[in-house]
Structures are given as structure tokens and as C-alpha cells.
C-alpha positions in Angstrom: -7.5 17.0 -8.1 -4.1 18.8 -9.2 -2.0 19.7 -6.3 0.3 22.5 -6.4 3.4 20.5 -5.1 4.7 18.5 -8.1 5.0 14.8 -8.1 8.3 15.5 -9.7 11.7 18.1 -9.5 14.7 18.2 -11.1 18.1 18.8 -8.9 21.9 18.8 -9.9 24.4 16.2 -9.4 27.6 15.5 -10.3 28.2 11.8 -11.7 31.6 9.9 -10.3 32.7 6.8 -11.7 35.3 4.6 -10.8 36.3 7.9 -8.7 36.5 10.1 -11.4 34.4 13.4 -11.7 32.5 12.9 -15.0 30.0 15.4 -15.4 27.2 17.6 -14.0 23.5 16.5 -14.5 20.1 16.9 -13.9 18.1 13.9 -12.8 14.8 13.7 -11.7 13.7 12.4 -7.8 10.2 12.1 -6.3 8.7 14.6 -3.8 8.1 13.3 -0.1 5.9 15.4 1.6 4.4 14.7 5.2 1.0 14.2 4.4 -1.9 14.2 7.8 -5.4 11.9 7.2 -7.1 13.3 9.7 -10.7 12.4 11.0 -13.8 14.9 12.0 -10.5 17.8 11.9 -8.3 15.7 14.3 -5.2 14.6 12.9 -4.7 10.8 13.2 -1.5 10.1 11.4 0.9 11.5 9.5 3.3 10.0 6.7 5.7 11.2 4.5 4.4 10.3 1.2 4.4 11.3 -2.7 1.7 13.8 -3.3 -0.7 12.0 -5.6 -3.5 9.7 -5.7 -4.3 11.3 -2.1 -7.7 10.2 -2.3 -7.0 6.6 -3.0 -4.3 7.1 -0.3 -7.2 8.3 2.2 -9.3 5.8 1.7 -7.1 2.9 1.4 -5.8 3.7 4.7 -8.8 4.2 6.4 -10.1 0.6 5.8 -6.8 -1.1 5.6 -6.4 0.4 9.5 -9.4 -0.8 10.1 -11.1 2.9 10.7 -13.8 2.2 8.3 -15.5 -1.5 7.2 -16.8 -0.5 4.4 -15.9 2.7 1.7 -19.9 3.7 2.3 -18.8 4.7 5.7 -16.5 7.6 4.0 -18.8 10.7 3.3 -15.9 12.5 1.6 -12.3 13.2 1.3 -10.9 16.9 0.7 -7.1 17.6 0.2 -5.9 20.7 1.7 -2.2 22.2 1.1 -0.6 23.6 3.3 2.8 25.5 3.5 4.4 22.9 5.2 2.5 19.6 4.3 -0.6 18.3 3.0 -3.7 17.6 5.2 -6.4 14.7 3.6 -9.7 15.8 5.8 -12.1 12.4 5.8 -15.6 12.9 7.3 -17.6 9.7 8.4 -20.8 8.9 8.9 -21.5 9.9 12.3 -21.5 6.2 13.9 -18.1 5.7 12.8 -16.8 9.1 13.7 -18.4 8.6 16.9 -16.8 5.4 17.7 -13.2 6.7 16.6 -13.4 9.2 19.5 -14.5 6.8 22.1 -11.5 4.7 20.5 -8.8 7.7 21.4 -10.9 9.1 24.4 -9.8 5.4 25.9 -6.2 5.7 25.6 -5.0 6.0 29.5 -1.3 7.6 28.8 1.0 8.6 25.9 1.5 4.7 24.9 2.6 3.5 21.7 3.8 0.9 19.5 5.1 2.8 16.6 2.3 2.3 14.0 0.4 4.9 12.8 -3.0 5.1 14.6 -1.9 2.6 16.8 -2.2 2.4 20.8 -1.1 -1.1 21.6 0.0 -4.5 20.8 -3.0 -6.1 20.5 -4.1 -3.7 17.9 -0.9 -3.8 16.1 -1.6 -7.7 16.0 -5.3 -7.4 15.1 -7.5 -10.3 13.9 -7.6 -10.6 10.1 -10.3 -12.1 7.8 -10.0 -15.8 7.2 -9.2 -16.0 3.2 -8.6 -19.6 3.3 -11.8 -20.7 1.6 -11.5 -17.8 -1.4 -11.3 -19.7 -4.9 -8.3 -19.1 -6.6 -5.9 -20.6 -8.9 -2.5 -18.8 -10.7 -0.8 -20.5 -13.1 3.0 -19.7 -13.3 2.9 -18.1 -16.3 0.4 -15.5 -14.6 2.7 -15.3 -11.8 5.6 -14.1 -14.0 3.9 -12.1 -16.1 2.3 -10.3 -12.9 5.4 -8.9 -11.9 6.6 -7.8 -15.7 3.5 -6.0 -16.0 3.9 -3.9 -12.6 7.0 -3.6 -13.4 5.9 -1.8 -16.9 3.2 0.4 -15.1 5.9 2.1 -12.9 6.1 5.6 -14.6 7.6 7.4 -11.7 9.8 4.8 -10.7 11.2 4.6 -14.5 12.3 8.7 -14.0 13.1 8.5 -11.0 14.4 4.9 -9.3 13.2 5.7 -6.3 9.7 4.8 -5.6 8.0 1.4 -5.1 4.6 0.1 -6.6 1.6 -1.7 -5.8 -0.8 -3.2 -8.6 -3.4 -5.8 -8.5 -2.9 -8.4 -11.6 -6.9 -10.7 -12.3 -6.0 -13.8 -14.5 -7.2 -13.1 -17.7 -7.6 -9.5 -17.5 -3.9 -9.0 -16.4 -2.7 -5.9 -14.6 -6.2 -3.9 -13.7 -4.4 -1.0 -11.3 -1.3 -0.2 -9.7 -0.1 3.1 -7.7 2.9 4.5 -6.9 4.6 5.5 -3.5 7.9 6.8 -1.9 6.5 4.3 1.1 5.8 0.5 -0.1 2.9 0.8 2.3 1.7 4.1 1.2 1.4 2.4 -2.4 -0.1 -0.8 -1.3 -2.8 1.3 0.4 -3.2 3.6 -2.6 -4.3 0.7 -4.6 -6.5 -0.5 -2.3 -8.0 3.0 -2.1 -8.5 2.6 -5.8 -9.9 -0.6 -6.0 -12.3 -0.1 -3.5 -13.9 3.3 -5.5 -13.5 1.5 -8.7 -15.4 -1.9 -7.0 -13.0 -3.9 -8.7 -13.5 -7.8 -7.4 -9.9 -8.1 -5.4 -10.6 -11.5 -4.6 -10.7 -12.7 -8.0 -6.6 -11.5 -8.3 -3.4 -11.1 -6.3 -1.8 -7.9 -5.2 2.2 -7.5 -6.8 4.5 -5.4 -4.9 7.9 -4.6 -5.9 9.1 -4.6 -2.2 9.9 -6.7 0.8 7.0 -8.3 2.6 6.4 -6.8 6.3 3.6 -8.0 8.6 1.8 -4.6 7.8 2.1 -5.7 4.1 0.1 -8.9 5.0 -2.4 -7.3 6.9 -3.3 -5.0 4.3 -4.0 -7.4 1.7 -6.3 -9.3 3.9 -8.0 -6.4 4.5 -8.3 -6.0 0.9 -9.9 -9.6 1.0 -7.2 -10.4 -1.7 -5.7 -14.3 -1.4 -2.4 -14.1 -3.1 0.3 -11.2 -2.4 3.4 -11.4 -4.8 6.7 -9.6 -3.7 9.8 -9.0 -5.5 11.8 -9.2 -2.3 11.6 -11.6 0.5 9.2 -12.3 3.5 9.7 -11.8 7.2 9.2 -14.8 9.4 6.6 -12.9 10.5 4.4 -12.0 7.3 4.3 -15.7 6.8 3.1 -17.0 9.9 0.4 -14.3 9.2 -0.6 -15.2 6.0 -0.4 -19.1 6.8 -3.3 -18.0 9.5 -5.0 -15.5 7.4 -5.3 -18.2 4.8 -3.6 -15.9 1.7 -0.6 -17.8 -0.6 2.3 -15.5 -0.3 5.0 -16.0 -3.3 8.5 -13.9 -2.8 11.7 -13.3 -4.3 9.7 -13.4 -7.6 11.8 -12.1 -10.2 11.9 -13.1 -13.8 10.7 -16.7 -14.3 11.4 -17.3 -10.4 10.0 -17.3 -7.4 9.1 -19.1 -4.5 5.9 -19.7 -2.3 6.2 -19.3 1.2 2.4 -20.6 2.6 -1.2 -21.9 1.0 1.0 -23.1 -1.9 -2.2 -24.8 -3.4 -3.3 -21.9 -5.8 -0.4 -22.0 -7.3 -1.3 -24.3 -10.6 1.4 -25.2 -14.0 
């Protein structure tokens, strides 16, 4: 689908260095729009997000939030523009749709823990598949060359330096999908949108991201059913307790030839 908002504009600046007035430019920057996924025409979250891949976006967030189990439970996805935002419309099957307003009908008062679509601790904290027992070894060559391949598929990020990427790298295939995002979660659930409607086998690779590694970051890969997460930045104490107990090897700070593993360190092969 082509959306009228570009991914893309061109503003002025004016380039100091070393205090000096230098020139006037043009540079290119990424759109940020607020962007609603809403479910049977109720509005369940809102995020400021680039304006493409909206349908990955939709439907990676709907089963990394745990909305959905399965992308079969997604009847379809329409984008609507809007003057002021987008709104991504998902309709359900009717057991899940059903469910989901039980699920808000619950909520007592205006409570909050400051994730989207979530109404309370325990949720924030939720139970995560147990990925200790998936089958899979990365050499550190494949490990390096993860992150210089992402870093290769980041065509908005080359124009504009401003967005962050997610891609999922399959020894022996190498780099197999990645998405870009002003958010680093908004990417990370684009790709999972994408490589759940392109049935890719996610447990067969790891997921790159060319961020820091949050506990949301964690829990979204596990709902992937991926084992390994790669970051280019480093891990809150957090995000590794969480993938220790979810079972996935997280490797940080991996730039260059370098980087270090932070829990399950036994796919991790020469």
C-alpha cells in the first residue's frame, strides 16, 4: 500500500563547525507520525512511528503484545490516513475480538503502567515461552557478519541517521529481513510482522537490532520464538534476567569483530 505521507522530507539547516557558520543545506530526516492499531474500531494504542511497512507493524504488534497467538487469528488489516495521524484497523476472528473486550471491560479505574495496551504489572511482566530447548548454534563469524549485514540493509538510516533497524540473520542464508523504524521497538515488531506473513522459520536465526536492549526488546523476540537477539548497544540488568529465564542467548555491545554474551552463552560456537 502507498501512503500519502512520505517516508522521507527534506528541511534546511545551517551546518556550524568548530562555531563557525559554514553553509546552508538540505538534509533529509524521517517522518514520525502517531500511528493508532486499533481493534473491532476501538483504538488500543497509539505510537509515533515512520509511516511504512504498517502492515507488518500491525501485525507484529498484535502477537508480540500478546493480542493474537497466532497471525490466523488476524482477518485483515486496513490503513486509513487521517489528517492528523494514521489509523491501522485490525479485525479478529470473533473469539479473539471477543475476549479483548472482556480484557478492557475488566479494568476497574484509569490504571496504568505506561506500556501500550497495558493495565498492570503483572501484564507488563507476562510469562514468556520457554526457548531453552530450541537447537541452535552461531559461529562468531556469523555473529559479526549479522550485524554488518543489518547494518547494510539500513536504507533510511543511510539518508537520514536517525532511525534504528531490526533484521533476522539464518546461518547460511544470512540476513533474510529487516525493517526500519524511528522507534527500536516499532522496528523490532515490524519484522516480526514480516516474518510471521512470510512464514519464515525464526527459530532457525537470531534477531540483530542496532539499539540498546530493553525488557520489551526481550519479550518480543520470545514471542517471536527466536533464541538469540544481537544488539549493537548494551543490555539492561533487566533484559538479561529475562532472557536467562526465557532461555534465549543475548550477545550486546556487538560491534565490528566484538561483542559479548550476556546469558545461554552455549550457542555461541568458534
Amino acid at each position: 500500500m502507498t501512503l500519502l505521507r512520505p517516508t522521507l522530507q527534506s528541511t534546511p539547516s545551517r551546518s556550524v563547525k568548530n562555531t563557525h557558520f559554514e553553509r546552508s543545506t538540505v538534509r533529509l530526516v524521517p517522518e514520525e507520525v502517531p500511528v493508532a492499531i486499533s481493534y473491532a474500531g476501538s483504538s488500543h494504542a497509539v505510537l509515533m512511528a515512520t509511516p511504512d511497512d504498517l502492515v507488518d507493524f500491525a501485525i507484529g504488534f498484535s502477537l508480540t503484545e500478546g493480542i493474537v497467538q497466532s497471525a490466523s487469528q488476524i482477518r485483515s488489516v486496513d490503513v486509513v490516513e487521517g489528517e492528523l495521524g494514521i489509523d491501522v484497523q485490525v479485525f479478529l476472528a470473533d473469539d479473539v475480538s471477543d475476549r479483548l473486550r472482556a480484557r478492557k471491560r475488566s479494568i476497574a479505574g484509569p490504571v496504568g503502567c505506561g506500556l501500550c495496551g497495558i493495565e498492570s504489572i503483572d501484564q507488563a511482566m507476562r510469562t514468556l515461552p520457554d526457548l531453552s530447548a530450541v537447537e541452535l548454534r552461531m559461529s562468531h563469524a556469523s555473529i559479526v557478519a549479522a550485524t554488518a549485514e543489518l547494518a547494510r540493509a539500513q536504507d533510511l538510516h543511510r539518508q537520514t541517521r536517525a532511525v534504528h533497524a531490526a533484521g533476522l540473520y539464518v546461518e547460511g542464508s544470512g540476513l533474510v529481513g529487516a525493517r526500519e523504524d524511528v522507534g527500536r521497538h516499532n522496528a523490532l515488531d515490524k519484522l516480526c510482522g514480516f516474518v510471521f506473513r512470510s512464514s519464515v522459520a525464526a527459530e532457525k536465526g537470531a534477531v540483530v537490532v542496532t539499539s540498546r536492549i530493553s525488557v520489551e526488546m526481550v519479550q518480543k523476540t520470545a514471542m517471536l520464538s527466536c533464541a538469540m537477539l544481537i544488539a549493537v548497544s548494551a543490555p539492561t540488568a533487566l533484559a538479561i534476567r529475562t532472557a536467562e529465564a526465557a532461555g534465549i542467548t543475548l550477545i550486546a555491545l556487538a560491534r565490528g569483530e566484538d561483542f559479548e554474551i550476556f546469558s545461554n552463552p552455549h550457542r555461541v560456537g568458534p
